[in-house]
C-alpha positions as a Python dict, from the first residue, in 0.01 Angstrom:
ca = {
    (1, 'X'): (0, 0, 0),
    (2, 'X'): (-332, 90, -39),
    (3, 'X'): (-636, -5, -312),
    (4, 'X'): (-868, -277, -407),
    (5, 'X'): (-656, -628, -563),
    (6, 'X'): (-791, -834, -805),
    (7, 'X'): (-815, -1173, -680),
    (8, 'X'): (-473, -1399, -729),
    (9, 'X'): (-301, -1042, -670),
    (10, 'X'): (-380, -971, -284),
    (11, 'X'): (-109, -764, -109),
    (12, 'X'): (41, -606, -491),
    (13, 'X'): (1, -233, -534),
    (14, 'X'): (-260, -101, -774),
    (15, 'X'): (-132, 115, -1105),
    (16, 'X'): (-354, 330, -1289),
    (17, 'X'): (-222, 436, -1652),
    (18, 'X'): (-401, 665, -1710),
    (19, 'X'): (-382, 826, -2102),
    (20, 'X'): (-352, 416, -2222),
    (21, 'X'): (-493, 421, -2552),
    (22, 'X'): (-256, 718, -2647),
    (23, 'X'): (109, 634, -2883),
    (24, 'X'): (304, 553, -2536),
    (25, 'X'): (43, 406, -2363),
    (26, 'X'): (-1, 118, -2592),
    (27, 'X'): (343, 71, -2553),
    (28, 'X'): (329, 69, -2207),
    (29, 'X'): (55, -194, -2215),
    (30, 'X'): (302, -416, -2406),
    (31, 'X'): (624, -336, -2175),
    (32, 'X'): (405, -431, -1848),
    (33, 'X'): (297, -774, -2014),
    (34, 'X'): (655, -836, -2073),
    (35, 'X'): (802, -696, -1706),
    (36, 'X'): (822, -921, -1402),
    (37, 'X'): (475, -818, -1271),
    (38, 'X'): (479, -614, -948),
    (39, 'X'): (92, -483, -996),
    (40, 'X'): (-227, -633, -848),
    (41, 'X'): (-498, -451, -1040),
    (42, 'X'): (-396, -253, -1332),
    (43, 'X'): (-637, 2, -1416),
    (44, 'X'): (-677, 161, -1761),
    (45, 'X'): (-796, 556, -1781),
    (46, 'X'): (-810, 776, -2113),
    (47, 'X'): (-1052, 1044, -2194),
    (48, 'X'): (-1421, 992, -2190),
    (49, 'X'): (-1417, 894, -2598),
    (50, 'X'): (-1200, 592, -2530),
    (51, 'X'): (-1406, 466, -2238),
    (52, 'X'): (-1549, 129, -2299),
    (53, 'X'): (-1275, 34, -2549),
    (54, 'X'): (-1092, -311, -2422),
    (55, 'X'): (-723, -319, -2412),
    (56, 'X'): (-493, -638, -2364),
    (57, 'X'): (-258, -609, -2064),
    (58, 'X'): (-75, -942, -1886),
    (59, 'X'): (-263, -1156, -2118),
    (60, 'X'): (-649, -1025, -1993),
    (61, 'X'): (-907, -782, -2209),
    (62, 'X'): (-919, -519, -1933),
    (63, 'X'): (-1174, -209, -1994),
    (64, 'X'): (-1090, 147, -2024),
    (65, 'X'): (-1278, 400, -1788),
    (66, 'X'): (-1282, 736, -1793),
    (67, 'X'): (-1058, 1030, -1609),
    (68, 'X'): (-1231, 1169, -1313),
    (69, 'X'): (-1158, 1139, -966),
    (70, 'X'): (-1332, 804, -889),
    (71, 'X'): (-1127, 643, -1126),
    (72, 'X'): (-829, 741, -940),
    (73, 'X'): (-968, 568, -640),
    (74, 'X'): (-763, 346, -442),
    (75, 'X'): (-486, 345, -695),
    (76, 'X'): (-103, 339, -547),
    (77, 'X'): (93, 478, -852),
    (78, 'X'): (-55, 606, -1141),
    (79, 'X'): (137, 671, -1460),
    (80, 'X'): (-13, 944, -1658),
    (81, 'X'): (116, 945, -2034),
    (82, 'X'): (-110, 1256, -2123),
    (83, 'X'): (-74, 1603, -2253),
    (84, 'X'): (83, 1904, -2079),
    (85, 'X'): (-226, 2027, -1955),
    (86, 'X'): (-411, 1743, -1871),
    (87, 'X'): (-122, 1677, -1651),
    (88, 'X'): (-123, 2007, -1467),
    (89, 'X'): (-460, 1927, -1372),
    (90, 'X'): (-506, 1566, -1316),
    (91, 'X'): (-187, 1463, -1111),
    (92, 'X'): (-202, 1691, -840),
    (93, 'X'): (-533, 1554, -800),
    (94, 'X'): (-432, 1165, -819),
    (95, 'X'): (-142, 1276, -555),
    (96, 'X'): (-427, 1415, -389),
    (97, 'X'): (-593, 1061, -321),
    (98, 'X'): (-288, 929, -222),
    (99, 'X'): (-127, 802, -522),
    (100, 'X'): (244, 852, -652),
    (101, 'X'): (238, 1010, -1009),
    (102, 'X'): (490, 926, -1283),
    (103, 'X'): (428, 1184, -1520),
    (104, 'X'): (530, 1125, -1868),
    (105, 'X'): (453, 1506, -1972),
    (106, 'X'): (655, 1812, -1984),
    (107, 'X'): (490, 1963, -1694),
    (108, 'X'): (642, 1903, -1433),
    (109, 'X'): (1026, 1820, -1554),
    (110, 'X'): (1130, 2147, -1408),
    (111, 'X'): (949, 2203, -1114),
    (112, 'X'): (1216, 2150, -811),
    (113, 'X'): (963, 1981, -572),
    (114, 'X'): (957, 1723, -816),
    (115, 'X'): (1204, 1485, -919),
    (116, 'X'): (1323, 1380, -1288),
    (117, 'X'): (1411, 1008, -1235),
    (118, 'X'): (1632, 776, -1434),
    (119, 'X'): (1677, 445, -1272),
    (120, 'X'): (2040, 403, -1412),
    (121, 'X'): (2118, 739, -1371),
    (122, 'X'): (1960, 921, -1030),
    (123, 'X'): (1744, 624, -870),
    (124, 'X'): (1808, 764, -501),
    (125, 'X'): (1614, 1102, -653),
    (126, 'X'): (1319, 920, -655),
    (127, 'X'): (1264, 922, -296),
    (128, 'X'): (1250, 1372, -300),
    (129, 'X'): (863, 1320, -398),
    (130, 'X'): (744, 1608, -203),
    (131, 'X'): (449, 1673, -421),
    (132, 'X'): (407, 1353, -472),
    (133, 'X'): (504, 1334, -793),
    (134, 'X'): (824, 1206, -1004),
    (135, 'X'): (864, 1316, -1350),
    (136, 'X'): (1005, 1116, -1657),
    (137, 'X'): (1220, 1290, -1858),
    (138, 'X'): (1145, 1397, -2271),
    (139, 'X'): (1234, 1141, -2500),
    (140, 'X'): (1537, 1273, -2661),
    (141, 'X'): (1697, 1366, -2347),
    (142, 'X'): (1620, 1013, -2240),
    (143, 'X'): (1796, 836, -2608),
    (144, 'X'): (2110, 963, -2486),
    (145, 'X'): (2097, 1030, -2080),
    (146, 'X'): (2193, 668, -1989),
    (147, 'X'): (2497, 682, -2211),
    (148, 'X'): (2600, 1026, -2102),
    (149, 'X'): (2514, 943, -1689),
    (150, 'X'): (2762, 640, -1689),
    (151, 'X'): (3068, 872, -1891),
    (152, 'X'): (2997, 1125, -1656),
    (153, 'X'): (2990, 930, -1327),
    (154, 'X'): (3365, 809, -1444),
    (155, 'X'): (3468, 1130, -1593),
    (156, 'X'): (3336, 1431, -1502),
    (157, 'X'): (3066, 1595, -1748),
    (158, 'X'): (3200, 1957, -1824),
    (159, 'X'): (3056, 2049, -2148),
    (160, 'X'): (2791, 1889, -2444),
    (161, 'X'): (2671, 1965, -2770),
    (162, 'X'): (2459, 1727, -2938),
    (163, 'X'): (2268, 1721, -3211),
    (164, 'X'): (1926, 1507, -3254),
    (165, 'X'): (1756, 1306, -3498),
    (166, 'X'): (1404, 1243, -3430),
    (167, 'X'): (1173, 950, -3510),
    (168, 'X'): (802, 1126, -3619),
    (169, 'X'): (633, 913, -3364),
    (170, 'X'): (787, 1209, -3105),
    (171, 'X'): (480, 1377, -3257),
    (172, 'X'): (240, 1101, -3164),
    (173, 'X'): (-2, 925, -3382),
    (174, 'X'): (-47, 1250, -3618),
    (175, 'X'): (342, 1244, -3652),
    (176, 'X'): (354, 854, -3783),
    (177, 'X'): (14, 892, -4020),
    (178, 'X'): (183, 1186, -4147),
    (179, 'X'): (499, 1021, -4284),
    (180, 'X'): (301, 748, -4390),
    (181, 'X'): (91, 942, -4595),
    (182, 'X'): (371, 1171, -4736),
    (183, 'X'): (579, 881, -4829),
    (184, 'X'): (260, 699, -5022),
    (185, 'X'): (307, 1041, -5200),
    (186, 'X'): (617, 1046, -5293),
    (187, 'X'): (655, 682, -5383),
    (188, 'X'): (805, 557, -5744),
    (189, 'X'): (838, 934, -5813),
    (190, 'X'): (1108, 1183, -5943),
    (191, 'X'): (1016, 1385, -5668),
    (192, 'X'): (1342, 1554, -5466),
    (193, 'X'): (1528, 1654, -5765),
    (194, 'X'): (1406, 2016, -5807),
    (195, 'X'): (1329, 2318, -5501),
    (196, 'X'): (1015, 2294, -5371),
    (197, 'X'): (895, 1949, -5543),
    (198, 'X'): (818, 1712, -5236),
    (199, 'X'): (679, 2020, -5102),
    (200, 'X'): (420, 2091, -5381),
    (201, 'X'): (317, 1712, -5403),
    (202, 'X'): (288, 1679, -4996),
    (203, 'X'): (52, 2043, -5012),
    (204, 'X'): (-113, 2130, -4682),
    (205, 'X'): (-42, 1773, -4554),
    (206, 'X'): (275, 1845, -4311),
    (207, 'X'): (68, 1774, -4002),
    (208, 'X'): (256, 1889, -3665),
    (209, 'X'): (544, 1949, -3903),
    (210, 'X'): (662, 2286, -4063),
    (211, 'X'): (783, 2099, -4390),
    (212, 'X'): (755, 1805, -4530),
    (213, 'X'): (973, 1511, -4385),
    (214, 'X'): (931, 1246, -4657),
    (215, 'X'): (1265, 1276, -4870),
    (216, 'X'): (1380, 1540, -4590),
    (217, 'X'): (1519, 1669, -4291),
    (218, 'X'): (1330, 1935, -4111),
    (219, 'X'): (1595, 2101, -3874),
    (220, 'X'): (1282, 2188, -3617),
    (221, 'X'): (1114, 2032, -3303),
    (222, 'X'): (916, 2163, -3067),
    (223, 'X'): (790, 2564, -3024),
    (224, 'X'): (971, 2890, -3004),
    (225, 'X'): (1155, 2959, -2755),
    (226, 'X'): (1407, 3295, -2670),
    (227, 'X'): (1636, 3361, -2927),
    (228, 'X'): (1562, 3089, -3207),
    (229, 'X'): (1601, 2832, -2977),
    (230, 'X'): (1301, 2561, -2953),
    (231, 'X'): (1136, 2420, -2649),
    (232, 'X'): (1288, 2081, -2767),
    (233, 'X'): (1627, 2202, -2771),
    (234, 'X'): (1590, 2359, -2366),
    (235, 'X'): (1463, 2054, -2287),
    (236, 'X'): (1740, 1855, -2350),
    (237, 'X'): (1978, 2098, -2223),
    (238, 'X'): (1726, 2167, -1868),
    (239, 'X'): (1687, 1812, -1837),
    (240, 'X'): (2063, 1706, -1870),
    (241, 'X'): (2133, 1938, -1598),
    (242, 'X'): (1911, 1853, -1350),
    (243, 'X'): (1930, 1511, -1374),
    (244, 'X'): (2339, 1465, -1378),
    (245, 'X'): (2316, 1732, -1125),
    (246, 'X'): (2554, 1986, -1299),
    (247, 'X'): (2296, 2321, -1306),
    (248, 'X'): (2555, 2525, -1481),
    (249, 'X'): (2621, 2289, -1729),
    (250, 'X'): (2698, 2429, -2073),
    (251, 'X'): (2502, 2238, -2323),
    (252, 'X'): (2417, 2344, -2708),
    (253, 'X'): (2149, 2121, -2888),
    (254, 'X'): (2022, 2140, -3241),
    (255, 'X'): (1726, 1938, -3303),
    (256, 'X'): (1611, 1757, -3619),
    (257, 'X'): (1319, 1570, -3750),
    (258, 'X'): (1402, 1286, -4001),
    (259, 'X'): (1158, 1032, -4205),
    (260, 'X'): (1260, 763, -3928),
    (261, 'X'): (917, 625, -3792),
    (262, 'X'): (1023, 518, -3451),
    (263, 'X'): (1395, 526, -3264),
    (264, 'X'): (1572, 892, -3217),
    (265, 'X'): (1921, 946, -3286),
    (266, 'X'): (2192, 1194, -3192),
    (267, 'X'): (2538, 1257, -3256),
    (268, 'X'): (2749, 1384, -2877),
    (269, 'X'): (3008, 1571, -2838),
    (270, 'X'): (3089, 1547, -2478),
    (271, 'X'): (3413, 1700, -2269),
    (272, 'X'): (3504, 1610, -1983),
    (273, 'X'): (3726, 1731, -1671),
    (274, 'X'): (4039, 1500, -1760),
    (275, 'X'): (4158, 1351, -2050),
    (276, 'X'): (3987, 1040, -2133),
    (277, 'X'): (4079, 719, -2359),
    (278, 'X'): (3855, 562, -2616),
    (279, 'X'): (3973, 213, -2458),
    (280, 'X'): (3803, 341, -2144),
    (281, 'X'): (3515, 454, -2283),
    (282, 'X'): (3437, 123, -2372),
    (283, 'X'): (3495, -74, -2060),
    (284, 'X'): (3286, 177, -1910),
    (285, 'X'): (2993, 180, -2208),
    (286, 'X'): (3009, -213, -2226),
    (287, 'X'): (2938, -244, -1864),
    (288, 'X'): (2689, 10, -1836),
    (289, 'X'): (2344, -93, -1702),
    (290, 'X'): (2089, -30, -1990),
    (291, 'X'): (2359, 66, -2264),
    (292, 'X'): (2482, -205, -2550),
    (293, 'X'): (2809, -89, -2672),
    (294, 'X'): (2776, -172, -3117),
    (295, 'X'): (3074, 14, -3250),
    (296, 'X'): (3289, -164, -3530),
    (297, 'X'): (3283, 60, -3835),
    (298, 'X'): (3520, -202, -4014),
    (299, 'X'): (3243, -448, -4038),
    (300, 'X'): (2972, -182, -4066),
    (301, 'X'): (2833, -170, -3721),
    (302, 'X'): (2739, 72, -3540),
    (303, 'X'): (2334, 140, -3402),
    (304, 'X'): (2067, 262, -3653),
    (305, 'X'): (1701, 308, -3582),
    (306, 'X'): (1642, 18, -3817),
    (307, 'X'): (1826, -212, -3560),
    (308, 'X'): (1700, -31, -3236),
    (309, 'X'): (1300, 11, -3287),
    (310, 'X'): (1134, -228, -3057),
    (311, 'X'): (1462, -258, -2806),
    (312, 'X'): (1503, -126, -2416),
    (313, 'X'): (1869, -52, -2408),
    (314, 'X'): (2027, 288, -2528),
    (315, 'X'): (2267, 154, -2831),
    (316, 'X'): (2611, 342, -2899),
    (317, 'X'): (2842, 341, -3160),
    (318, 'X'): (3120, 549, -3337),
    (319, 'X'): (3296, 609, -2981),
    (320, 'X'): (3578, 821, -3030),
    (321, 'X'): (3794, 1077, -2900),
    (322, 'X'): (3780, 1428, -3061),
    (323, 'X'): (4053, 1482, -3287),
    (324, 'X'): (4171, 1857, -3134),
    (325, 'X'): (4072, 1800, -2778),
    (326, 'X'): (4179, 1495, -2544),
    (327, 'X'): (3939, 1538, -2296),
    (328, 'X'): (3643, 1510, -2561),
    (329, 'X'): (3497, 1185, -2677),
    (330, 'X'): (3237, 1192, -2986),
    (331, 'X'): (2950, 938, -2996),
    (332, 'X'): (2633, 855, -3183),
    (333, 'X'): (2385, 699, -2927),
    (334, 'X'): (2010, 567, -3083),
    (335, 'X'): (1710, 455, -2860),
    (336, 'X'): (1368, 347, -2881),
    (337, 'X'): (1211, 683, -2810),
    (338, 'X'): (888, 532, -2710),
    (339, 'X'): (1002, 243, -2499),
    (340, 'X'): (1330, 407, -2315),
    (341, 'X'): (1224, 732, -2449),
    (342, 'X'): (910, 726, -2277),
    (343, 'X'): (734, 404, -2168),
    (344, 'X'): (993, 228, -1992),
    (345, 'X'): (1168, 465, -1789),
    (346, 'X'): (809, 513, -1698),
    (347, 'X'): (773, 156, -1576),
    (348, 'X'): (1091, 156, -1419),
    (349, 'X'): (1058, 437, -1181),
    (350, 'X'): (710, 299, -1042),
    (351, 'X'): (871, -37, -981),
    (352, 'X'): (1121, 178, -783),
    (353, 'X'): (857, 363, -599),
    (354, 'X'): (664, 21, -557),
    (355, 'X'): (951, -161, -413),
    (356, 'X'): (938, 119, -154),
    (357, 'X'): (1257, 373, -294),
}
């Protein structure tokens, strides 16, 4: 490994994360104080408004510095958690100086030089790097992919549909102030008893949303895509394919916003090549690297994004086979979407590409 250490650290590889004052970057901060620590110097990058600010990270006030190419210097894996297009331009250039990128964007998900890594799922994919790059899936593909990776590796995958329920924070910091502010709205009101009400008290304040999400559901995330379809919805479906390795996988996703701050949700439908047993479902689940198995309706338990926000593991409940098929299991599976969803899975594949995978 190259880079500069920090004294105490000699001989640890350097990680730049570069976008660290960002919604997943200040959870990253918080998930690599809480990791075993791997990383001599940890270097902070954002764009030139945040340099200067000081960020906590291991238990030290470390600086941020701006993105340009010195600041990529001697740096062994950075982890950019930036948008699409700062992405394109900035990893091929940190690959450039020698670094491994774990890109957190959507920009390079599909490229097939590039991996898309999940460490319970595909770890041995990490090592097809050509570019120099390894890609970390979306967030909702990531609430549900551990669950679905472990099923499939017993049972063969042969078709999904899923449905989604998104936390606002998927939108970022605008997404979270938004619901905040809508809600301080609609509190101690009447307000969702007539068409159109939450909408005329909420006004022009929707933020990246189409509609209001306070006292709704907004059955939208994402852009347009072909056919009605959003970009959200191919993601899922693009990503679950190339990372369970099934290109021709039929998958049908509907994705939905809800007034859930943090933690997506989604209800799967998943067949498989055989017929399966809910029994063996749960051996499997319960065992499952990354995956706690919470699933006893009789005493009102199953996962909720109350319960999961703030946890690593995907959480799965409501396991059961499909009443008219026997090869179909249905399951509602919730997760952190900005530690598992994004952050984590993050710091887990550049501990993989640190320990030398």
């Amino acid at each position: 490994m190259s880079g500069t250490e920090r004294p105490g650290r000699s001989g640890r590889p350097t990680l730049a994360v570069v976008g660290a004052t960002g919604a997943v970057g200040t959870v990253m901060l918080q998930i690599l104080s809480q990791r075993a620590d791997v990383w001599g110097e940890i270097r902070l990058v954002a764009s030139p408004r945040s340099a200067g600010r000081k960020l906590a990270v291991r238990g030290e006030e470390v600086e941020v510095v701006a993105l340009t190419e010195e600041a990529l210097d001697g740096v062994d894996v950075a982890m950019f958690d930036v948008p699409d297009e700062v992405a394109e331009q900035w990893a091929p250039v940190a690959a450039a100086r020698g670094a491994v990128v774990v890109d957190n964007s959507g920009a390079f998900r599909m490229d097939p030089e590039v991996p898309l890594v999940v460490p319970e799922v595909n770890p041995h994919a990490v090592r097809m790097r050509s570019r120099g790059i390894v890609a970390n899936p979306n967030c909702t593909t990531l609430s549900m992919i551990v669950t679905l990776g472990a099923l499939h590796a017993e049972f063969g995958l042969r078709e999904l549909v899923v449905s989604s329920y998104q936390a606002v924070s998927g939108a970022g910091h605008a997404g979270v102030r938004t619901l905040r502010e809508q809600l301080a709205l609609v509190a101690g009101t009447e307000l969702g008893t007539s068409p159109g009400d939450v909408r005329r008290a909420v006004g022009d304040n929707t933020g990246p949303f189409p509609e209001p999400v306070a006292l709704n559901v907004v059955p939208w995330a994402g852009s347009l895509r072909e056919d009605g379809w959003s970009s959200e919805e191919m993601k899922v479906r693009d990503e679950t394919r190339k990372i369970l390795g099934l290109p021709a996988l039929p998958v049908a996703v509907t994705c939905v916003r809800v007034p859930v701050v943090t933690a997506h949700s989604l209800t799967v439908h998943a067949r498989f090549e055989g017929e399966v047993t809910v029994d063996e479902a749960r051996e499997i689940l319960a065992t499952a690297p990354g995956v706690v198995l919470f699933d006893d309706p009789a005493a009102g338990e199953f996962p909720t994004p109350a319960d999961v926000v703030g946890t690593d593991p995907t959480w799965v409940g409501r396991v059961r086979r499909a009443l008219d098929d026997p090869t179909a299991l249905e399951l509602f599976v919730c997760g952190d979407n900005l530690r598992k969803g994004a952050a984590l899975n993050s710091a887990q594949i550049a501990e993989l590409v640190a320990a030398g995978s």
